[in-house]
C-alpha positions as CSV (number, residue, x, y, z in Angstrom):
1,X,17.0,-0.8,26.6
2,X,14.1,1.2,28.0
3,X,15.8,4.2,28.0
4,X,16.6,3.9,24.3
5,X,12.7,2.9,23.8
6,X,12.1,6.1,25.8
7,X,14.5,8.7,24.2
8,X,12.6,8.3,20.1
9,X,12.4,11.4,18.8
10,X,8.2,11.5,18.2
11,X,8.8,13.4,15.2
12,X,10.4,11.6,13.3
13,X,8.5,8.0,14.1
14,X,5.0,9.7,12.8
15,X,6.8,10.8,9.8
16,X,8.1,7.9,9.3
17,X,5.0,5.7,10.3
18,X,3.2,8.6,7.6
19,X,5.7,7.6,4.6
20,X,4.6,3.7,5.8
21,X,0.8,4.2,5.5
22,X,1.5,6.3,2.4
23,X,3.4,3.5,0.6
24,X,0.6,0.9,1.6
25,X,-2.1,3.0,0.4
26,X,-0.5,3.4,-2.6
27,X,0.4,0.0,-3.0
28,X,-2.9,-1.2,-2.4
29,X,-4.2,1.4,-4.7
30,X,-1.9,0.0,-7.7
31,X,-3.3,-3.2,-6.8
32,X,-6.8,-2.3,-7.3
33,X,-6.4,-0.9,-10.4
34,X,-4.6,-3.9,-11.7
35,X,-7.5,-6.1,-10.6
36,X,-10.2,-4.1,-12.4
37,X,-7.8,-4.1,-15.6
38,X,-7.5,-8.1,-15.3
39,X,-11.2,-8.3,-14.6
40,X,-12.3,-5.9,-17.5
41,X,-10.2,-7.8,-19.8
42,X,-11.4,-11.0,-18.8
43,X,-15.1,-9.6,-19.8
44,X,-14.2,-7.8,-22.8
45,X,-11.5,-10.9,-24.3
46,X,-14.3,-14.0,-23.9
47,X,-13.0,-17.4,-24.4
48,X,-14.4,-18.5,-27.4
49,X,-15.6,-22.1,-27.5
């Protein structure tokens, strides 16, 4: 088992650890944005009482 741990190929691990963080960001990005969308509705569309 430790010589399977031993023999990754670097290369591809950071690309795919890059294609990982790049996901996440974006993810987290989308999610921003559809946060300040909610919470610019929410100020311009008042409840009315």
């Amino acid at each position: 088992m430790i010589y399977a741990v031993s023999s990754v190929n670097w290369q591809h691990l950071s690309e795919a650890l890059l294609i990982t963080a790049k996901g996440m960001l974006g993810i987290f990005l989308f999610m921003g944005i559809f946060y300040a969308l909610i919470y610019t509705f929410e100020l311009v569309f008042k409840e009315k009482k």
